[in-house]
KEGU-335965 format. One record per residue: residue in one letter; z negated, y, x of N, C-alpha, C in turn. Coordinates in pm, whole numbers, padded with zeros to 5 digits, always signed. Each point is the difference from the previous one (the first is absolute). Layout:
N
AZYXZYXZYX
...
This chain:
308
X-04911+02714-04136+00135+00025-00049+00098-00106+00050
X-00011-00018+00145+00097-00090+00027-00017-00159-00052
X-00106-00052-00012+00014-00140-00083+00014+00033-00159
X-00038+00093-00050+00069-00005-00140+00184+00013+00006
X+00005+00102+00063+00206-00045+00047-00001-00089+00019
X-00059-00101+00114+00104-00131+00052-00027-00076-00153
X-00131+00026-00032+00020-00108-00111+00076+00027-00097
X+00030+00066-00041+00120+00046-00089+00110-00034-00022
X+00085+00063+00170+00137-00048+00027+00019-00150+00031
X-00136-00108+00063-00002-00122+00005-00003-00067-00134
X-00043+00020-00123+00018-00033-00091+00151+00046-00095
X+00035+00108+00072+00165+00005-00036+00076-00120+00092
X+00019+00022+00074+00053-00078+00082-00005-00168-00038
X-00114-00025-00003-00102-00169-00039+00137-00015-00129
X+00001+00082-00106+00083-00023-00138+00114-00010-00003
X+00055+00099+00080+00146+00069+00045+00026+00056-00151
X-00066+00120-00017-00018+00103-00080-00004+00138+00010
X+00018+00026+00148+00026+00096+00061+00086+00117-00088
X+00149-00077-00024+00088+00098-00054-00063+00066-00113
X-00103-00058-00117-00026+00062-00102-00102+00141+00060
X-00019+00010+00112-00077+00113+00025+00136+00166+00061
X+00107-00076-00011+00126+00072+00074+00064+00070-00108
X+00074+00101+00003+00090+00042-00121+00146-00022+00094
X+00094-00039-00094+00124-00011+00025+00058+00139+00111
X+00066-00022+00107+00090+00095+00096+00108+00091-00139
X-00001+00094+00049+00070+00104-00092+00061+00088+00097
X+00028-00064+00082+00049+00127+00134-00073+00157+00036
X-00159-00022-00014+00006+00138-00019-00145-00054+00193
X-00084+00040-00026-00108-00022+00117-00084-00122-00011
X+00018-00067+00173-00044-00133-00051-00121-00021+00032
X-00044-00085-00110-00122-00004-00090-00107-00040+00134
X-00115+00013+00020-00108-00014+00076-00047-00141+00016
X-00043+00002+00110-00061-00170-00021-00063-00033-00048
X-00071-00139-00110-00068-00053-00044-00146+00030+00014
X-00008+00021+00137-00136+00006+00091-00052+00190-00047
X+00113+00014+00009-00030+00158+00041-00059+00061-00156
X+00062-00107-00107+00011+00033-00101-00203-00010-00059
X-00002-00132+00077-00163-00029-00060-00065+00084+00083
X+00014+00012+00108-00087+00147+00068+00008+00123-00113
X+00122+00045-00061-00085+00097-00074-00030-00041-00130
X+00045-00107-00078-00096-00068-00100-00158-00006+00001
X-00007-00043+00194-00155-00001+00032-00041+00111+00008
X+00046+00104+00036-00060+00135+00027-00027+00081-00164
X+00107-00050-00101-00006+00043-00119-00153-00045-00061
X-00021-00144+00003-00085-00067-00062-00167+00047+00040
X+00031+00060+00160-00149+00043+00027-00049+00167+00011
X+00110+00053-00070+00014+00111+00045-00010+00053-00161
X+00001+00153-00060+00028+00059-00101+00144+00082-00023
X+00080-00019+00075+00102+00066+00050+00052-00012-00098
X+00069+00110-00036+00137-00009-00153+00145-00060+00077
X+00058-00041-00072+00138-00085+00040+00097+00089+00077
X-00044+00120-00038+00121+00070+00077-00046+00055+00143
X-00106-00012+00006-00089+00022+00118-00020-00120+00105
X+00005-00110-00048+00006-00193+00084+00136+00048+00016
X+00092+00032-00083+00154-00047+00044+00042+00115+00123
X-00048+00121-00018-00010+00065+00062-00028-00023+00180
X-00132-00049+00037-00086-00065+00087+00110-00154+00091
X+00066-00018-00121+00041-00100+00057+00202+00029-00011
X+00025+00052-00019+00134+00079+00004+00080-00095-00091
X-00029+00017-00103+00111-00033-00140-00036+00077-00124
X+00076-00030-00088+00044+00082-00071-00134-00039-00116
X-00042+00123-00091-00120-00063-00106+00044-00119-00093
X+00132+00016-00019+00019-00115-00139+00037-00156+00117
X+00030+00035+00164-00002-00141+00024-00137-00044+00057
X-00078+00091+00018-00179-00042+00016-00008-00052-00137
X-00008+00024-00104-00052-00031-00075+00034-00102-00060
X+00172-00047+00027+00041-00096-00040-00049-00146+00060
X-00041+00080+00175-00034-00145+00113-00143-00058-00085
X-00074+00134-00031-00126-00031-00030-00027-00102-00089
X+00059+00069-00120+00019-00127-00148+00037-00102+00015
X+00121-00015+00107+00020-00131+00027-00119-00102+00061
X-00054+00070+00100-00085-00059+00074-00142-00060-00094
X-00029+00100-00098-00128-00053-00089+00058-00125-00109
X+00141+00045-00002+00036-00168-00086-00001-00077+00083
X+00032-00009+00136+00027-00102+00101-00164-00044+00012
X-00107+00043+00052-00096-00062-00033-00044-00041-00129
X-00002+00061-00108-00037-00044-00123+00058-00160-00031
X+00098+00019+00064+00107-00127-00051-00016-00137+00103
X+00023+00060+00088-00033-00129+00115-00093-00019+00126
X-00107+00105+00016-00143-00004+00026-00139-00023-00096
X+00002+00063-00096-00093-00008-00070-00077-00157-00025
X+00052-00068-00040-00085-00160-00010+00054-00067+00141
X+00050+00075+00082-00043-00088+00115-00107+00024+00110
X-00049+00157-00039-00126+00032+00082-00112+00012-00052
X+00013+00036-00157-00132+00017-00100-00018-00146-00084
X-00042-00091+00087-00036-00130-00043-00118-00039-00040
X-00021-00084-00068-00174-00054-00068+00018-00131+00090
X-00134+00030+00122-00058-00122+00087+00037-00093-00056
X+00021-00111+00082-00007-00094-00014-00125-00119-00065
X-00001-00064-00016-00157-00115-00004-00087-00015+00067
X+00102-00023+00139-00103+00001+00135-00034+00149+00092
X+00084+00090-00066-00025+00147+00049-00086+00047-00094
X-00012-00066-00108-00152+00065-00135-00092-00074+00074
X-00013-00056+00030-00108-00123+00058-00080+00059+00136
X+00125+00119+00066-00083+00062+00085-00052+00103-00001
X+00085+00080-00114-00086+00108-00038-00131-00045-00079
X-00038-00078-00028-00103-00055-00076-00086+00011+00107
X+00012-00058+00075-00070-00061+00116-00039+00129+00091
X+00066+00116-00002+00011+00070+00115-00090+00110-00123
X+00015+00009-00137-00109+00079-00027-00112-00004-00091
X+00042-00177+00056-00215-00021-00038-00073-00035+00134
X+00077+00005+00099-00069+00021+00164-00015+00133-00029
X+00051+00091-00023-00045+00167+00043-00047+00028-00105
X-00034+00021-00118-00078+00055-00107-00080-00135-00073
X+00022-00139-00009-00114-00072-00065+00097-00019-00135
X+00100+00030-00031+00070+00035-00139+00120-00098+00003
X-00053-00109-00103+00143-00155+00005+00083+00026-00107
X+00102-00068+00101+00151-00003-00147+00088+00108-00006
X-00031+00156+00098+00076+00094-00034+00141-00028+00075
X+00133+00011-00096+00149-00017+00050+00028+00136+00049
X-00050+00147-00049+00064+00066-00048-00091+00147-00055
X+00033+00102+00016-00011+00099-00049+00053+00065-00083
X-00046+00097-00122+00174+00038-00111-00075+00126+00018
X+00071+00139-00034-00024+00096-00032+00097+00092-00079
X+00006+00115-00013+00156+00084-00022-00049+00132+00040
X+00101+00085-00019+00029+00122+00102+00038+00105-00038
X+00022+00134-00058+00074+00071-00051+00112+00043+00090
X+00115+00051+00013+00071+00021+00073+00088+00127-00081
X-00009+00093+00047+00053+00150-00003+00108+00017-00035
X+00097+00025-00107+00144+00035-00048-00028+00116-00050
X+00173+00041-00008+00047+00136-00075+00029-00092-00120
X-00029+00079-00060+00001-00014-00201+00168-00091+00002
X-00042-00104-00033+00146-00085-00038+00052+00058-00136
X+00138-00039+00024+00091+00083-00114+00026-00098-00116
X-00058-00091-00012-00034-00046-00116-00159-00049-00045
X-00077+00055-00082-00072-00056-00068-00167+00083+00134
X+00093+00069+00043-00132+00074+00096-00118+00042-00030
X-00042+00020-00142-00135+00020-00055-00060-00130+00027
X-00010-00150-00022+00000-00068+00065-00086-00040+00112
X+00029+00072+00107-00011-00038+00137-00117+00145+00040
X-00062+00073-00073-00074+00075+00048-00128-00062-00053
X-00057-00012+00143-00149-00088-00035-00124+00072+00014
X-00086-00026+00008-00168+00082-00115-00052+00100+00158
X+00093-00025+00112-00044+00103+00120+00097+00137+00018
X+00066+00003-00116+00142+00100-00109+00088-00012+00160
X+00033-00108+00026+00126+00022+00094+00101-00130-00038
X+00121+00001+00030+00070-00081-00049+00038-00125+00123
X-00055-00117-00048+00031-00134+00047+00054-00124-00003
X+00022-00104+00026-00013-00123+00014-00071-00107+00073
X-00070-00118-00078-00080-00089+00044+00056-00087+00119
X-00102-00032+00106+00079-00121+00073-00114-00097+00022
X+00020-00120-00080-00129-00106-00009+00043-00051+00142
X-00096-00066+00054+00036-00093+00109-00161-00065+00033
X+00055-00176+00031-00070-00117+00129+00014+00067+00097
X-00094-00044+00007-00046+00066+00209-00067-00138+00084
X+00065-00049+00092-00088-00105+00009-00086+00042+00147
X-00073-00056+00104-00085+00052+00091+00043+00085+00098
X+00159-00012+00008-00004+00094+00093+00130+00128-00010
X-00021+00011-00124-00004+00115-00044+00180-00009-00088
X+00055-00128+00007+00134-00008-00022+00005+00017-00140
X+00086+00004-00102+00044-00011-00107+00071-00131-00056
X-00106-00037-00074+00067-00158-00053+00065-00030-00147
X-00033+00136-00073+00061+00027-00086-00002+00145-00103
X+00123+00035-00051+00025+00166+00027+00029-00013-00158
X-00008+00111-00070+00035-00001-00143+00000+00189-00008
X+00125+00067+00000-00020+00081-00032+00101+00073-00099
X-00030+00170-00067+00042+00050-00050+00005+00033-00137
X-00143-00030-00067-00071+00030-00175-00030+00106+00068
X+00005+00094-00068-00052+00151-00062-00103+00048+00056
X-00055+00091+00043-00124+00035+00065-00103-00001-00091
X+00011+00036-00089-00072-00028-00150-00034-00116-00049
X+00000-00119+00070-00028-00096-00088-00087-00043+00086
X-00150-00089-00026-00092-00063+00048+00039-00108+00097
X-00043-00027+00053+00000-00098+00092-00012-00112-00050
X-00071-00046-00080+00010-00122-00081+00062-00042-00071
X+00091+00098-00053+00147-00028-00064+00063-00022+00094
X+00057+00037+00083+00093+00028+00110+00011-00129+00031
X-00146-00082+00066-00038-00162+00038+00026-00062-00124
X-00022+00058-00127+00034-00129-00125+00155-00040-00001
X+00054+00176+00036+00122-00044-00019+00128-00065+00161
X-00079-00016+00039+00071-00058+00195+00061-00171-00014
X+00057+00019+00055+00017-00200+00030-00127-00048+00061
X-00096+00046+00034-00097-00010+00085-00093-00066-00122
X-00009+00068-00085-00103-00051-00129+00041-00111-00042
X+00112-00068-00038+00069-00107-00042-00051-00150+00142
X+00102+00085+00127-00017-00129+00071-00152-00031+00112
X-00076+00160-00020-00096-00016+00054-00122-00136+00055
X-00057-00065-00128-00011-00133-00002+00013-00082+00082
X+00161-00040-00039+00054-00121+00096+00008+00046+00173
X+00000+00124+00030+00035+00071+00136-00152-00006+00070
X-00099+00044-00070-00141-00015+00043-00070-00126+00021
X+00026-00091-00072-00018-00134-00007-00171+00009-00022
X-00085-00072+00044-00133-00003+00003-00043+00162+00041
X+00052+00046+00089-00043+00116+00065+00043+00081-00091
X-00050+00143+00056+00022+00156-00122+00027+00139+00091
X+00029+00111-00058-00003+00107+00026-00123+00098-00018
X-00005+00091+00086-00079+00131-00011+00030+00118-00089
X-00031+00042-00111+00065+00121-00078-00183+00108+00009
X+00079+00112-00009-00056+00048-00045-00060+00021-00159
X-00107+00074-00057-00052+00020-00150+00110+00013-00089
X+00134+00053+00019+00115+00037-00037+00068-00133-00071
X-00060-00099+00060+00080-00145-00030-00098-00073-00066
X+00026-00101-00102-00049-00073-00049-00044-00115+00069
X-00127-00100+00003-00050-00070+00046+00033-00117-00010
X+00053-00100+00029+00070-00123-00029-00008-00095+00145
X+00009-00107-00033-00035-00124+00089+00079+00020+00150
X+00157+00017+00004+00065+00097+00080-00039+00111+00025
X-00035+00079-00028-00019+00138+00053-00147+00033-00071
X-00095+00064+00125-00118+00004-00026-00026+00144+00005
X-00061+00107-00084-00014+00111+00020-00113+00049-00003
X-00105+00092+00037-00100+00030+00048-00083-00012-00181
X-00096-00017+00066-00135+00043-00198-00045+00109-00049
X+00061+00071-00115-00057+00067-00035-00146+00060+00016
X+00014+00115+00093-00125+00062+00015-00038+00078-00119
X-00096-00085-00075-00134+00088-00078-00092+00053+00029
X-00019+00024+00160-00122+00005+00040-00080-00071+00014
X-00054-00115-00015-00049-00109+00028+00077-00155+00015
X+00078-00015+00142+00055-00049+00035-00125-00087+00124
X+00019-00135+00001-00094-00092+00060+00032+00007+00176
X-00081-00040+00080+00037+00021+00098+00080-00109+00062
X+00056-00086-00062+00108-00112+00047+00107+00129-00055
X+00019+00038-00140+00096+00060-00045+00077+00145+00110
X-00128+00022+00065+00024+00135+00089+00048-00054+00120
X-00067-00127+00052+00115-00042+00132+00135-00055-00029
X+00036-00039-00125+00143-00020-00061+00060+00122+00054
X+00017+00102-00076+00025+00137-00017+00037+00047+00161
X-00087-00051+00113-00030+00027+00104+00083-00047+00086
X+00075-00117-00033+00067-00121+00035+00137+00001-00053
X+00004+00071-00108+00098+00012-00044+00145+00113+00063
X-00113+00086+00064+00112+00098+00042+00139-00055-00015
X+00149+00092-00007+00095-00019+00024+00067+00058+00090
X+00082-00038+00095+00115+00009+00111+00107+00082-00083
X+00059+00017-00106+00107+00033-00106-00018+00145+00057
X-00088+00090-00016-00014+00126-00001+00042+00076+00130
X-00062-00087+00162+00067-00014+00122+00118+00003-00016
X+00072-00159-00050+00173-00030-00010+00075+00144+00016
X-00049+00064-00174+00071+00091-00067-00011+00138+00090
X-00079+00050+00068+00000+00103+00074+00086-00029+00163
X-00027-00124+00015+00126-00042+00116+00118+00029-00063
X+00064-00031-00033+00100-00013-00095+00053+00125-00005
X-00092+00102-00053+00028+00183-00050+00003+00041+00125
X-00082-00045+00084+00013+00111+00114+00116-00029+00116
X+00028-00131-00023+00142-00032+00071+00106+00060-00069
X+00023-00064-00113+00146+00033-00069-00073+00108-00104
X+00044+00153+00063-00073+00166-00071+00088+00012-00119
X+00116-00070-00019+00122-00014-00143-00086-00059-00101
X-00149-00026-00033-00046-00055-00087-00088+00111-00018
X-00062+00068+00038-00082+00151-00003+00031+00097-00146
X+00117+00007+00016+00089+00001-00133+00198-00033+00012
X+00021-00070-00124+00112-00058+00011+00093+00118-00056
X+00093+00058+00017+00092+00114-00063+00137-00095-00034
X-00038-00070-00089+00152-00087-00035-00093-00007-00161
X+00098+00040-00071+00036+00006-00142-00032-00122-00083
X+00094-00114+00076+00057-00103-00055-00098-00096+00012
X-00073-00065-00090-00108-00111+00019+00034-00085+00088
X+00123-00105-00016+00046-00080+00063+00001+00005+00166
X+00032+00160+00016-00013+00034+00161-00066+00005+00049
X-00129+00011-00077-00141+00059-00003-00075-00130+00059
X-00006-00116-00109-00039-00132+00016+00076-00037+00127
X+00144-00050+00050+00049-00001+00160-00045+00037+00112
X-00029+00139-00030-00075+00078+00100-00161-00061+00051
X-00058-00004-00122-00136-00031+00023+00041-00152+00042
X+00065-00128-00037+00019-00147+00058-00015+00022+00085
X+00124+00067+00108+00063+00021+00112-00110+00018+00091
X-00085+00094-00007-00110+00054+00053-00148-00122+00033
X+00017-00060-00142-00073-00110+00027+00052-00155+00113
X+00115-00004-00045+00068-00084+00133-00004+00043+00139
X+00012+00116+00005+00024+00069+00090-00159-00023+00086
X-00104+00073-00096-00121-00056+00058-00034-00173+00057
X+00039-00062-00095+00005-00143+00047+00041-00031+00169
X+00162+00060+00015+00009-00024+00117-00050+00045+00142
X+00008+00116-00052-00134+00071+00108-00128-00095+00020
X-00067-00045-00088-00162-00057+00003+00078-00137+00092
X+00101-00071-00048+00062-00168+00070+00012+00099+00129
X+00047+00079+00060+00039+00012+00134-00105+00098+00076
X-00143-00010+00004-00095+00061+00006+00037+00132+00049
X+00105+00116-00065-00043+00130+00007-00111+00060-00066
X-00074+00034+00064-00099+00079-00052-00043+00116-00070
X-00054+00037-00083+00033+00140-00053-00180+00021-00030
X-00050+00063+00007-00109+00044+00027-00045+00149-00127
X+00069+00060+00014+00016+00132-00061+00003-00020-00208
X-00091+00032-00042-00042-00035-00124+00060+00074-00091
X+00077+00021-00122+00022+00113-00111-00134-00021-00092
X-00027+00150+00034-00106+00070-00107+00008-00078-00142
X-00077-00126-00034+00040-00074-00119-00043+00099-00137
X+00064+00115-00012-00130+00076-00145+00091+00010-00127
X+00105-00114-00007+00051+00003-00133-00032-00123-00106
X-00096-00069+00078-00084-00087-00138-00055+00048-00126
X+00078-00070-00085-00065+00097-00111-00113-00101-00085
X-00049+00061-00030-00174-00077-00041+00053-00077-00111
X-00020-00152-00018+00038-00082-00098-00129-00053-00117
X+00008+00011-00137-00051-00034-00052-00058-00192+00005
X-00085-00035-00001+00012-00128-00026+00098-00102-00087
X+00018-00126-00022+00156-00050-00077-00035-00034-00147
X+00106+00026-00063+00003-00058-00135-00025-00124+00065
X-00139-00090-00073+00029-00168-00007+00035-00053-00137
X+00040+00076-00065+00018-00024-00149+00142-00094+00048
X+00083-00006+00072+00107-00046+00006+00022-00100+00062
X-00085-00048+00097-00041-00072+00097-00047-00179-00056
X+00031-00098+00042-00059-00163-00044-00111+00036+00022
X-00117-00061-00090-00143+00006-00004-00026-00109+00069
X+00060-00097+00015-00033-00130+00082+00024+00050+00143
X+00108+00054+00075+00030+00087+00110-00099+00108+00057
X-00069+00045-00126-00084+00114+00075-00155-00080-00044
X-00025-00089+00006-00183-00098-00045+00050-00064+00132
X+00128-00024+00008+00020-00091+00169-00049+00130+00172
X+00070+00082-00073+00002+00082+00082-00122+00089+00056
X-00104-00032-00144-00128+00048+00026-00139-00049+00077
X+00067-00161-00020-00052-00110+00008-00006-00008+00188
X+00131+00021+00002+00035+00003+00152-00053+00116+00080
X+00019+00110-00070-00050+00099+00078-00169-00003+00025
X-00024-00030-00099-00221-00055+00042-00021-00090+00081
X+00109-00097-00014-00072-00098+00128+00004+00044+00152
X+00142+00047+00031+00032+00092+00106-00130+00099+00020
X-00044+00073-00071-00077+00087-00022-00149-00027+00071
X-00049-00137-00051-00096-00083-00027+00009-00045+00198
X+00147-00058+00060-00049-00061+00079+00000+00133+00122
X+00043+00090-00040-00025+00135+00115-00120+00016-00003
């Protein structure tokens, strides 16, 4: 808790942006400190507590908890978010490369992708929508995971209902993916389409070769870890009780930054959330997909295959 505050108010401070987290003096009770304010932001974010119950806990009023709160998820959304959820560098891909074809035998990986369901009350617009095939109502959160467990890139808030492979068709991630991976690629699961960037496991027919089965073997993903760190720290993702998509998507960022800084300042969190809201994904339309992109991608994945 306490390095997610300092980092907070140090990044107010760093801007001199402070005041936008303040409401104007009105002569009535004066307003709480900054500090005091992200203590119960933080206590909100890991906790299930209803607003009038945090404001409560922390002695203000529900509509000015809730006001600190909102503020606080725009304040990260706005001026944390691309400064902690970054895509490695060249020479930081270069070591994850390095660091996990020393431990598994497996070259070129930047990166892990997965997505997540994440628990809402029926949004008040378009809420049929968002109830996905496990009949509870959600939203997706795609995310890079790179080795040690950080978030390198976050895409959330399509419908609980929609596949995973849409979700990735439709991300900035699909567009600039490519140029960001460079020679090297990602780990997806069956959920994702197979492409020179991002390599996803082989269709099991049942007679899968035994290079093909140490792929598979090798392939494991870290993503599934990430995401249960993540839930079992910040319990506001368990299910979200905000209406409003927009708050919805903030909430879940926030949470992901939030994780970021924790993993940079080695707090530890140990304690896992029960991951059982995956919902079983069909394999991808490739009907939509470059045929030259996925003969590359196939191409690549056998040799990999071949030299395990």
């Amino acid at each position: 808790m306490q390095c997610l505050q300092e980092k907070i108010c140090e990044t107010c401070i760093q801007q001199n942006i402070s005041g936008i987290l303040c409401r104007e003096a009105t002569g009535g009770s004066v307003q709480k400190p900054l500090p005091d304010r992200i203590l119960m932001f933080l206590w909100f974010m890991s906790s299930q507590d209803k607003y009038a119950s945090t404001a409560d806990r922390f002695g203000m009023s529900e509509s000015t908890a809730s006001c600190a709160i909102r503020n606080l998820l725009t304040f990260i959304h706005d001026n944390l978010l691309k400064r902690v959820i970054v895509w490695p560098t060249i020479a930081e891909q270069q070591e994850i490369k390095d660091m996990y074809n020393d431990l598994k035998g497996f070259p070129g990986v930047v990166g892990m992708i997965d997505g997540t369901h994440i628990p809402i009350t029926k949004p008040s617009e378009r809420g049929v929508d968002y109830y996905n095939r496990k009949d509870f109502y959600s939203v997706i959160l795609q995310a890079v995971v790179r080795e040690d467990l950080r978030f390198i890139d976050v895409f959330a808030g399509y419908p609980g209902k929609v596949h995973d492979a849409r979700v990735f068709r439709n991300s900035p991630l699909f567009l600039n993916g490519p140029a960001l991976c460079g020679d090297g690629h990602l780990l997806g699961d069956s959920a994702y389409p197979n492409l020179p960037w991002l390599l996803a496991p082989f269709r099991d027919n049942g007679h899968l070769t035994n290079s093909q089965i140490q792929f598979h073997y090798v392939h494991s993903s870290n993503v599934e870890r990430a995401f249960g760190i993540l839930k079992g720290r910040f319990k506001r993702l368990k299910h979200i009780d905000q209406k409003n998509v927009t708050d919805i998507v903030k909430t879940i960022v926030a949470a992901c930054v939030l994780h970021n800084i924790c993993i940079i300042n080695n707090d530890q969190f140990e304690e896992l959330f029960n991951e059982d809201n995956n919902i079983p994904q069909l394999p991808p339309v490739l009907e939509n997909y470059d045929q030259n992109a996925l003969n590359g991608g196939a191409i690549k994945r056998l040799n990999i295959a071949r030299q395990l």
